[in-house]
DRENDO-1510 file (C-alpha; in Angstrom, 1 decimal, always signed):
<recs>
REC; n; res; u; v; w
REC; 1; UNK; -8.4; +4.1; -52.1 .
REC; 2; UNK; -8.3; +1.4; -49.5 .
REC; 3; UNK; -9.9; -2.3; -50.8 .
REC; 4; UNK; -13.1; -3.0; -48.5 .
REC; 5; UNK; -12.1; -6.6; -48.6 .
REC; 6; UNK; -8.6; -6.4; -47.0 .
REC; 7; UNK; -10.0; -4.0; -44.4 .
REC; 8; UNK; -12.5; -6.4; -43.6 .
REC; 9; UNK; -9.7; -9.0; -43.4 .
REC; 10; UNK; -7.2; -6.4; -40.9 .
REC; 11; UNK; -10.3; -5.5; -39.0 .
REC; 12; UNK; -11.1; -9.3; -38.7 .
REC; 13; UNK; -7.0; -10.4; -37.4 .
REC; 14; UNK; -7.2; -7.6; -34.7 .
REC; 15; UNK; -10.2; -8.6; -33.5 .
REC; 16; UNK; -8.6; -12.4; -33.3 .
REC; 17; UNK; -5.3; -11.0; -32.0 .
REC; 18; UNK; -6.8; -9.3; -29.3 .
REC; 19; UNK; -8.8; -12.3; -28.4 .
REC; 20; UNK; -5.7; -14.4; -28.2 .
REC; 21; UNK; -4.6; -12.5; -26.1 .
REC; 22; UNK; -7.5; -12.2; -23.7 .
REC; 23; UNK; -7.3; -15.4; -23.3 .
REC; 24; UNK; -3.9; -16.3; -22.7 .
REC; 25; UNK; -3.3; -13.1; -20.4 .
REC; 26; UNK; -6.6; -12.9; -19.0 .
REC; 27; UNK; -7.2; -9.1; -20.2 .
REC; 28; UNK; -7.9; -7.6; -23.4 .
REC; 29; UNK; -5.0; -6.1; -25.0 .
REC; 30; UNK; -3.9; -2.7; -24.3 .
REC; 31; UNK; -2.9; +0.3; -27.2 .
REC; 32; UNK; +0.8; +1.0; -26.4 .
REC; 33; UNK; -0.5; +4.7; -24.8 .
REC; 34; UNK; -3.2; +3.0; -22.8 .
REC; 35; UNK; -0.2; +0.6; -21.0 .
REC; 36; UNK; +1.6; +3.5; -20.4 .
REC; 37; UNK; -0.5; +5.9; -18.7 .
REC; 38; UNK; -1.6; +2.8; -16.9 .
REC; 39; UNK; +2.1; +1.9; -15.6 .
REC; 40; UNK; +2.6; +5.6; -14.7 .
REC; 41; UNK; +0.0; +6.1; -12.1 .
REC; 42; UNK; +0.6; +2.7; -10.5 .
REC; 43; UNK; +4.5; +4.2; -10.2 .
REC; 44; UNK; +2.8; +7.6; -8.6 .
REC; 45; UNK; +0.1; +5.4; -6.6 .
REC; 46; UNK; +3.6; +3.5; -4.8 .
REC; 47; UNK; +5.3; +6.2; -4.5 .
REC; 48; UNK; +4.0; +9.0; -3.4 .
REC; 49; UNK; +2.3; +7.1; -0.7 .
REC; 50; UNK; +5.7; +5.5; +0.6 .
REC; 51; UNK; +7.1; +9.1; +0.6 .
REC; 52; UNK; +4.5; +10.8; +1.9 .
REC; 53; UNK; +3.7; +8.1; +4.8 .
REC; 54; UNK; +7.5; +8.1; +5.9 .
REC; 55; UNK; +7.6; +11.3; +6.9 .
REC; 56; UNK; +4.4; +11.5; +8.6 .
REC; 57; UNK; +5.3; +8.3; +10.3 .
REC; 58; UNK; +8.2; +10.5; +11.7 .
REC; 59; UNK; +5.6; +13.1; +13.3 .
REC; 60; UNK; +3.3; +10.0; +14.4 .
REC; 61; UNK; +6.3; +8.4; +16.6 .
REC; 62; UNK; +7.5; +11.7; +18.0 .
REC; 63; UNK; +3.9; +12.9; +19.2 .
REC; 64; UNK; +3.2; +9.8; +20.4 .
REC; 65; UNK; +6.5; +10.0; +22.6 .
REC; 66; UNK; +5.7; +13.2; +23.6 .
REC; 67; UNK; +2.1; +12.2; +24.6 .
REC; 68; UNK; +3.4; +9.3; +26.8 .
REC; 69; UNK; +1.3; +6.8; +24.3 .
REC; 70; UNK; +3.2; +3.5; +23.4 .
REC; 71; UNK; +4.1; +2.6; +19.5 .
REC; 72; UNK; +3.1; -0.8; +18.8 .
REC; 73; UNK; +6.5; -2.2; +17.3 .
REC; 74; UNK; +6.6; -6.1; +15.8 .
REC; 75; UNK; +8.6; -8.3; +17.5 .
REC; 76; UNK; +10.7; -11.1; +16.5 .
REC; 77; UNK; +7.9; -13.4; +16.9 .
REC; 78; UNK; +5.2; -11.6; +14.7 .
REC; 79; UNK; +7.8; -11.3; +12.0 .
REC; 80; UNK; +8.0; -14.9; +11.7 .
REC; 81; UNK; +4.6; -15.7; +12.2 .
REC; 82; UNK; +3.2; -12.9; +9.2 .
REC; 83; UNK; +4.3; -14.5; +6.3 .
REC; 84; UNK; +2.1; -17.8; +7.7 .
REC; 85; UNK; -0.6; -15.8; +8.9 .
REC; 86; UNK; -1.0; -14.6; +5.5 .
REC; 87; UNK; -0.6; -17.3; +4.0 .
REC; 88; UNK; -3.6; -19.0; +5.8 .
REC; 89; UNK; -5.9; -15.6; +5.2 .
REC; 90; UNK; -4.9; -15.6; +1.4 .
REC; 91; UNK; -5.8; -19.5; +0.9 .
REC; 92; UNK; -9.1; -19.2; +3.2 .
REC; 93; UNK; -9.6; -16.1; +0.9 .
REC; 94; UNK; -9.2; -18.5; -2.5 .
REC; 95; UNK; -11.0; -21.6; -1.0 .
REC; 96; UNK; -14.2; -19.6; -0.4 .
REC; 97; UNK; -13.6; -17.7; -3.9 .
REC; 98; UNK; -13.3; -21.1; -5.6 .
REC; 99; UNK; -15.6; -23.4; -4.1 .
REC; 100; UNK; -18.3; -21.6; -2.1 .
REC; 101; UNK; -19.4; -17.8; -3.6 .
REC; 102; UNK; -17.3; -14.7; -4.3 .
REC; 103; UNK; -19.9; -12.9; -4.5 .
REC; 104; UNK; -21.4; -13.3; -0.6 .
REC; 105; UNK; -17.5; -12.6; +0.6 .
REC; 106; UNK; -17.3; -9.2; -1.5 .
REC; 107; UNK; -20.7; -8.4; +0.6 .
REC; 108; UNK; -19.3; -9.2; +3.5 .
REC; 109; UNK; -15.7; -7.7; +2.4 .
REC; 110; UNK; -17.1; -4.8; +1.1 .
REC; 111; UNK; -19.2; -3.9; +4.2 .
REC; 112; UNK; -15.7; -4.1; +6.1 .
REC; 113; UNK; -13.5; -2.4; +4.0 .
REC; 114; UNK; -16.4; +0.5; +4.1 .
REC; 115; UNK; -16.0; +1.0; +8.0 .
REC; 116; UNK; -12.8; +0.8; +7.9 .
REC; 117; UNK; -11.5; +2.7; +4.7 .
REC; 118; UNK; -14.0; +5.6; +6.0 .
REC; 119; UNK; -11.7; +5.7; +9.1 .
REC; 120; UNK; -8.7; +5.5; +7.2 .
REC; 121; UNK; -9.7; +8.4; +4.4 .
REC; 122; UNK; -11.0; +10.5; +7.4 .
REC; 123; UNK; -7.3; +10.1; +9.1 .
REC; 124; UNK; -5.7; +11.4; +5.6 .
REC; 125; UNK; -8.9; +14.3; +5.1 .
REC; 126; UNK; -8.0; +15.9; +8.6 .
REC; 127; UNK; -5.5; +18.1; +7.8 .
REC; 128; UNK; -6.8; +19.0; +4.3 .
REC; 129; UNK; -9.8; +20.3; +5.9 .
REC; 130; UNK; -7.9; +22.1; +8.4 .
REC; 131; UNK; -5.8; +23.9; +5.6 .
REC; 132; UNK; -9.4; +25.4; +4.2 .
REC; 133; UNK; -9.4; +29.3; +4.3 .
REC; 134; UNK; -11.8; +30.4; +7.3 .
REC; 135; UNK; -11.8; +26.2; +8.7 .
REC; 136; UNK; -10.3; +26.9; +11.8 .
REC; 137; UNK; -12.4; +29.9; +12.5 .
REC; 138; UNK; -15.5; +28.4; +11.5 .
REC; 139; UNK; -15.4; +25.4; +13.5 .
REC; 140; UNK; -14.1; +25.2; +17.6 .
REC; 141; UNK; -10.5; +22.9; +17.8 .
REC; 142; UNK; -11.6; +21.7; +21.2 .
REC; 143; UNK; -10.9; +18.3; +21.5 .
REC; 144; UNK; -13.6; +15.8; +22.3 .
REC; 145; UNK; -13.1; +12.3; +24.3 .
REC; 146; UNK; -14.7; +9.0; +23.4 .
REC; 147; UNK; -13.5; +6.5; +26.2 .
REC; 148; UNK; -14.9; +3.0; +27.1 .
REC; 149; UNK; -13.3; +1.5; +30.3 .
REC; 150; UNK; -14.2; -0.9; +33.1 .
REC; 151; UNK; -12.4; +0.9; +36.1 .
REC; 152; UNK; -8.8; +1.2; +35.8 .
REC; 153; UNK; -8.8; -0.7; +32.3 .
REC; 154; UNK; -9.5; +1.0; +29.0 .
REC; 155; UNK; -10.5; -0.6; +25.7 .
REC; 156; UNK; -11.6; +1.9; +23.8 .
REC; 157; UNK; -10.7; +5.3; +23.2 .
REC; 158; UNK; -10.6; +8.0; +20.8 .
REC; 159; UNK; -10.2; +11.8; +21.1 .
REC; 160; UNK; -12.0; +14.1; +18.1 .
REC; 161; UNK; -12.8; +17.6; +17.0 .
REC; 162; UNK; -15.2; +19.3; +14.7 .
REC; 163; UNK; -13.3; +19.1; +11.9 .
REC; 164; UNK; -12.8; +15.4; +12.4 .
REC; 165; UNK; -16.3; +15.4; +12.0 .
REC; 166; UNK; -16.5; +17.2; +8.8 .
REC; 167; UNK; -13.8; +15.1; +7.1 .
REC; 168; UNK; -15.9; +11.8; +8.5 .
REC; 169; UNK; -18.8; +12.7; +6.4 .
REC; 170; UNK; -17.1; +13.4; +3.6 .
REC; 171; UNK; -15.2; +10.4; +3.6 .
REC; 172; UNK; -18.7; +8.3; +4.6 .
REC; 173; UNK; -19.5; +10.0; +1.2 .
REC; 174; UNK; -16.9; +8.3; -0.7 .
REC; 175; UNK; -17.4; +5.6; +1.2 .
REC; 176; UNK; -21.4; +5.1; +0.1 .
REC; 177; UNK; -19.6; +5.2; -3.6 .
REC; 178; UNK; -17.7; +2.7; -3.1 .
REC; 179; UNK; -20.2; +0.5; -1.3 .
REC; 180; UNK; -22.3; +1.1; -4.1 .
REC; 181; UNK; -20.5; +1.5; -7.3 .
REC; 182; UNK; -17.5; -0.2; -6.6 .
REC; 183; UNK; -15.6; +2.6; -8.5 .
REC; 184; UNK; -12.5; +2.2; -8.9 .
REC; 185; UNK; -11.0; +5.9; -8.1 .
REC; 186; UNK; -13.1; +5.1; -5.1 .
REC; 187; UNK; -11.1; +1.5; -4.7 .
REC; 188; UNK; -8.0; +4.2; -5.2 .
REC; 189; UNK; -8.7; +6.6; -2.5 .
REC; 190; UNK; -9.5; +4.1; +0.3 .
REC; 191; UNK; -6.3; +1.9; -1.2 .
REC; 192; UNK; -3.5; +5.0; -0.8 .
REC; 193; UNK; -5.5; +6.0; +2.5 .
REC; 194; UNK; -4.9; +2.5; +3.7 .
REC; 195; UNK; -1.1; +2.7; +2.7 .
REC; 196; UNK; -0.2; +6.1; +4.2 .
REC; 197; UNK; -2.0; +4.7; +7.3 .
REC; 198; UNK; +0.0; +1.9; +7.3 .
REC; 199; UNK; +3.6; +3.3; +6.5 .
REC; 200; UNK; +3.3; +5.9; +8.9 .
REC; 201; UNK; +1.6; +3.8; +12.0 .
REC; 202; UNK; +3.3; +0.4; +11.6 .
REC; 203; UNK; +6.4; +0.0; +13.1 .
REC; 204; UNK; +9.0; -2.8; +12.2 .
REC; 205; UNK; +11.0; -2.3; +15.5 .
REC; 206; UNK; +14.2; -2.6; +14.6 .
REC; 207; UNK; +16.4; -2.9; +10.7 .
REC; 208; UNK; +17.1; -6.9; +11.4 .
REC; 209; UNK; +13.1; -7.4; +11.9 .
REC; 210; UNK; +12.8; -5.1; +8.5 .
REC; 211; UNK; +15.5; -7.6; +6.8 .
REC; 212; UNK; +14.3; -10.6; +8.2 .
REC; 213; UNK; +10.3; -9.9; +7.1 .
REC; 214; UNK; +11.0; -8.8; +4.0 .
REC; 215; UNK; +13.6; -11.9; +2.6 .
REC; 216; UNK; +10.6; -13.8; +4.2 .
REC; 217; UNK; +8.2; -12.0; +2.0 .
REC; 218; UNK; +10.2; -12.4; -1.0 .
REC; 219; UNK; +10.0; -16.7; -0.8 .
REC; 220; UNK; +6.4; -15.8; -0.1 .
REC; 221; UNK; +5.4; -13.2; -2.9 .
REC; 222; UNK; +7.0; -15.9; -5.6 .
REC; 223; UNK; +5.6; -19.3; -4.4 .
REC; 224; UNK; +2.2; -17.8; -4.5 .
REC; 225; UNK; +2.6; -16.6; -7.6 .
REC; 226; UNK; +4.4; -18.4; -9.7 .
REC; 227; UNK; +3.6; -21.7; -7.7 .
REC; 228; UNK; -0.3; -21.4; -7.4 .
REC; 229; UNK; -3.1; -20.1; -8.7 .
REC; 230; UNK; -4.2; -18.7; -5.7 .
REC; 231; UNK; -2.5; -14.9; -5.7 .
REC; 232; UNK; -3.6; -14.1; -8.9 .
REC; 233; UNK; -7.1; -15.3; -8.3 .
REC; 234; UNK; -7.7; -13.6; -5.4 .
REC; 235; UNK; -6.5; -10.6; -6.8 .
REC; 236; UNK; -8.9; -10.7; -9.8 .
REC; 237; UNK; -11.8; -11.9; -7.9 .
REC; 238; UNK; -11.8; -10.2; -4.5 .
REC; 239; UNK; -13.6; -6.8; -5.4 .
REC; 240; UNK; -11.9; -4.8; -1.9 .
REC; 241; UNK; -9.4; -2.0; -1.7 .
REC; 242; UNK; -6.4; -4.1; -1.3 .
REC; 243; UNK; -5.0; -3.1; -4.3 .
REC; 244; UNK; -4.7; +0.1; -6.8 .
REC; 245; UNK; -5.9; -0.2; -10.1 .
REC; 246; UNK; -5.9; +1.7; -13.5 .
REC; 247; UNK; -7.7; +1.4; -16.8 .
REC; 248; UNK; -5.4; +0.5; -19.8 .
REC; 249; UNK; -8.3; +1.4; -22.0 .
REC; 250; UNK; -8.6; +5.1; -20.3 .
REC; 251; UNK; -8.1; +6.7; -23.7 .
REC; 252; UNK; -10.9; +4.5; -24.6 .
REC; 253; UNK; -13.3; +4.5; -22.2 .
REC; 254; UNK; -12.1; +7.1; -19.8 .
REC; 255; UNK; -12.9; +6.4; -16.0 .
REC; 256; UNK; -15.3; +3.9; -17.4 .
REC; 257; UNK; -12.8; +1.5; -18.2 .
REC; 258; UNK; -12.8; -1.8; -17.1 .
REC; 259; UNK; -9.1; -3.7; -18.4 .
REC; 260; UNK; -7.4; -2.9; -15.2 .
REC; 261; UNK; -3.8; -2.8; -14.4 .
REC; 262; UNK; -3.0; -3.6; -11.0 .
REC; 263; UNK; -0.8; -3.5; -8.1 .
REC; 264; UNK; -1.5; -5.1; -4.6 .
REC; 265; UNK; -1.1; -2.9; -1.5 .
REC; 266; UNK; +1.3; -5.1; +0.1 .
REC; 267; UNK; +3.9; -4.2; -2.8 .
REC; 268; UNK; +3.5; -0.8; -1.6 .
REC; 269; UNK; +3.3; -0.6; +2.5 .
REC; 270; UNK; +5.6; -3.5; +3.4 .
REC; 271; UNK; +8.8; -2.0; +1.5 .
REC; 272; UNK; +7.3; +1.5; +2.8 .
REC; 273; UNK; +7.0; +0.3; +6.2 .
REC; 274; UNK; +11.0; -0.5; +5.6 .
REC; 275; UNK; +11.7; +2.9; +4.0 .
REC; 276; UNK; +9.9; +4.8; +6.8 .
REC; 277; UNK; +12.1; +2.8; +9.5 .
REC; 278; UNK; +15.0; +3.8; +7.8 .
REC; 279; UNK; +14.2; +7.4; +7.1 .
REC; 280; UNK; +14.1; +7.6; +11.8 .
REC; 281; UNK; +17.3; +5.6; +11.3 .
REC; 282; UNK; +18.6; +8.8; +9.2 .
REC; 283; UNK; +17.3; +10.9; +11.8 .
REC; 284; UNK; +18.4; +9.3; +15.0 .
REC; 285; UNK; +21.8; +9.8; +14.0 .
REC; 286; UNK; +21.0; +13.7; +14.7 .
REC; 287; UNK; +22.9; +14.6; +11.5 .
REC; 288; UNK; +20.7; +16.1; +9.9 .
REC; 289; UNK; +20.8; +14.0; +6.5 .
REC; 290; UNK; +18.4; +11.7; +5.0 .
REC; 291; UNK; +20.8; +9.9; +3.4 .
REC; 292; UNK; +19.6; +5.7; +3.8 .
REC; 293; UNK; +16.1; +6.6; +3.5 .
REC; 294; UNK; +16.7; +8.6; +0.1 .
REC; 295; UNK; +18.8; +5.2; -1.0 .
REC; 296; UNK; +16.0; +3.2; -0.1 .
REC; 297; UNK; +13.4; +4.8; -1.5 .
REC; 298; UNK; +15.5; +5.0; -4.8 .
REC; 299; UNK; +16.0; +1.8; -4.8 .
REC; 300; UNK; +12.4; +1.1; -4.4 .
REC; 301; UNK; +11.6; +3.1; -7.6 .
REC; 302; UNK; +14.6; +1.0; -9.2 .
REC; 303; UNK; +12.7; -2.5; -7.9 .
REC; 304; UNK; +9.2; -1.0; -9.5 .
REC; 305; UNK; +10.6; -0.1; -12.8 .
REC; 306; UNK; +11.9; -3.6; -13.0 .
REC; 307; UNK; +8.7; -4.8; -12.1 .
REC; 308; UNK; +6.6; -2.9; -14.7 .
REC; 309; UNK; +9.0; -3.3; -17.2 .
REC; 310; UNK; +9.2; -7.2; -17.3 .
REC; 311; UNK; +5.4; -7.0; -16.5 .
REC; 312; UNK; +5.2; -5.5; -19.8 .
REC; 313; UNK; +8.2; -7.9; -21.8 .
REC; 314; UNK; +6.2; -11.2; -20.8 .
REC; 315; UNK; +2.2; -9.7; -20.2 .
REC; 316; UNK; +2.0; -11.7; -17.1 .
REC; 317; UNK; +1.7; -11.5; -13.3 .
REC; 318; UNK; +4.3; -10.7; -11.3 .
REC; 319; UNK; +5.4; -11.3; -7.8 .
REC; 320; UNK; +7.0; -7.7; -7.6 .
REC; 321; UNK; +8.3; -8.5; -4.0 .
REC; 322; UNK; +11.0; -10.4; -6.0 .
REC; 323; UNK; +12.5; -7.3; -7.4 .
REC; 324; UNK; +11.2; -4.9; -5.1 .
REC; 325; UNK; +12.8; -6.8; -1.7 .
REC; 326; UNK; +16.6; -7.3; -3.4 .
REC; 327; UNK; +16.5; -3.0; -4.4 .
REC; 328; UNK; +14.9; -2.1; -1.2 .
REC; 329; UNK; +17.2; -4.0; +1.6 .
REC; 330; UNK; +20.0; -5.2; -0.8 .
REC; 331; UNK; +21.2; -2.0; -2.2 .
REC; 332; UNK; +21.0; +0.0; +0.9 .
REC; 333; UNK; +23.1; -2.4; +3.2 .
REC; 334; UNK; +25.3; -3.0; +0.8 .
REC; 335; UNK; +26.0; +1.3; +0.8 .
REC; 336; UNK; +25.7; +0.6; +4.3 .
REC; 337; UNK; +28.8; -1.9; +3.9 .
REC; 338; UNK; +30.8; +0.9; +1.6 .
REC; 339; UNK; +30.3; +3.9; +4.0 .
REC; 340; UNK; +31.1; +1.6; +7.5 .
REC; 341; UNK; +27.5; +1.8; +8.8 .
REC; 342; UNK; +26.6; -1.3; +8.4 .
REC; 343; UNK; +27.3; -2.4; +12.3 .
REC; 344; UNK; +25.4; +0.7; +13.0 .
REC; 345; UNK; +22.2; +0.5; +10.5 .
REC; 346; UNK; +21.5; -3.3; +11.0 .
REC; 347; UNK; +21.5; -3.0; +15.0 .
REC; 348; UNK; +19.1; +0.1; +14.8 .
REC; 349; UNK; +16.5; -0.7; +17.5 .
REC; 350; UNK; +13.6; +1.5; +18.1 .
REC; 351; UNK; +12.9; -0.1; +21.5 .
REC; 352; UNK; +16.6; +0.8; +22.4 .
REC; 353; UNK; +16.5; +4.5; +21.1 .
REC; 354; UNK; +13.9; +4.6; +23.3 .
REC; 355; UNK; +14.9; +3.9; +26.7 .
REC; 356; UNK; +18.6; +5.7; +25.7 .
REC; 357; UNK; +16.1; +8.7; +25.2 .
REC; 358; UNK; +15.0; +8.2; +28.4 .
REC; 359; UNK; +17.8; +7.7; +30.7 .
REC; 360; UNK; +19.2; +10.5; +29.2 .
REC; 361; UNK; +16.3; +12.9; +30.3 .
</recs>
């Protein structure tokens, strides 16, 4: 039979334990199940995404080729100037967090982030409504126009169909639950629609811009981190989809949970964004294979085990651009080097592909 008084006294050290560690880590502590069910869907929330968006980013550049619209690549310039733009936006971000109100900028943020995470959910919702028994014959697939212009000059435009519609109200759904509950599987779904979005519209233009954003990245991710305050801040204080979360306390509490593991969007689309550019590398080669983007993106699963696992080791944040950015463009040009396509791989140019594509037609 167990002694009352040294149950007291157990119950009494984990309740101190776990305070301790509140307060040096900033979160409650975790059961050993809770952290890994926790670490395991932020691997799945990376992943799929960056998988999933490369390929679709293939279909995006070839239809918009074949529709005569232009891909909007980064150039030299804009590589440069991101890391400072963000810079500025991240310590604006923390200035009015710190001094001035949080609260008023998650209004403001929030309102945003519903607009345009309705848009970006609606984008990913498309197709699944389409694939609905009895969609297509339900509603017409005519294609409706939306244009604003003055004369010859067009700033706005936007071509829709029904079932557009249908997957904009039901993404203005989740989007009400968000604005209102702040939910976060409704933080989640407007978070992975923003990173498919991302990986499969932006385009890094060529390998060297990839290389050359990234190593940039990687000086960035660490001195804001491990230098400041102001990432981790930020992160814990701006309530907006820019990052997927999941409760450590889910066996707990369920999807009530509120001790959050995290991981920032940008860990996911800007290595994605790489990935995808290398996967139509692969397959401008016309071989057939897949070959640099499969290396990449196993390298990127490499980086984010490293991550989570010294995450775990030392219970502190992270700048997971620091592993993530060695895997992710070391260990593929470095194959590159092995196999002789180095030359080949780090001249890739989009922009050049292109007009070779069309001087050849």
């Amino acid at each position: 039979m167990e002694d009352p008084v040294i149950a007291e006294q157990l119950e009494q050290f984990e309740t101190v334990s776990d305070e301790i560690v509140k307060n040096v880590t900033g979160r409650a502590a975790a059961s050993g199940e809770g952290l890994a069910l926790a670490y395991f869907s932020l691997f799945m929330m990376a992943t799929v995404p960056i998988f999933w968006g490369s390929f679709r980013s293939v279909v995006y550049h070839r239809t918009s080729k074949e529709n005569g619209e232009k891909v909007e690549k980064m150039t030299t310039k804009d590589v440069y100037m991101f890391p400072l733009m963000a810079s500025a936006m991240l310590f604006g971000i923390y200035c009015v967090v710190k001094y001035l109100s949080a609260e008023h900028l998650n209004l403001v943020v929030g309102s945003y982030f519903f607009v345009v995470g309705t848009l970006a959910l609606t984008a990913i919702l498309r197709p699944v409504v389409g694939m609905i028994p009895g969609s297509q014959l339900l509603l017409e697939n005519d294609l409706y126009h939306m244009k604003f212009n003055k004369g010859t000059m067009i700033y706005f435009e936007v071509k829709f169909d029904l079932l557009h519609i249908v997957a904009l109200v039901v993404s203005a759904a989740f989007g009400v639950w968000y604005l209102l509950k702040k939910h976060w599987l409704a933080n989640n779904l407007f978070g992975l629609a923003f990173s498919v979005n991302g990986i499969e519209m932006i385009s890094l233009g060529s390998v060297k811009n990839g290389c050359i954003l990234l190593s940039l990245l990687f000086f960035y991710d660490i001195f804001w981190v491990f230098g400041t305050e102001v990432m981790v801040m930020v992160a814990k204080n701006l309530d907006a989809p820019i990052k997927v979360l999941f409760p450590m306390d889910f066996f707990e509490k369920g999807v009530f949970g509120s001790n959050f593991a995290m991981l920032g969007l940008g860990d996911i689309v800007l290595p994605g964004v790489f990935i995808a550019l290398l996967l139509r590398y692969d397959l401008s080669k016309g071989e057939g294979s897949h070959f640099y983007f499969y290396a990449a993106f196993a390298s990127y699963i490499l980086g984010l085990a490293v991550t989570i696992g010294i995450l775990t080791v030392f219970n502190a944040a992270q700048p997971a651009l620091l592993y993530l950015v060695p895997a992710c463009v070391g260990i593929p040009l470095l194959i590159s080097l092995v196999k002789g396509d180095f030359a080949s791989l780090i001249a890739y140019d989009e922009e050049c592909d292109e007009e070779e594509e069309k001087k050849e037609n």
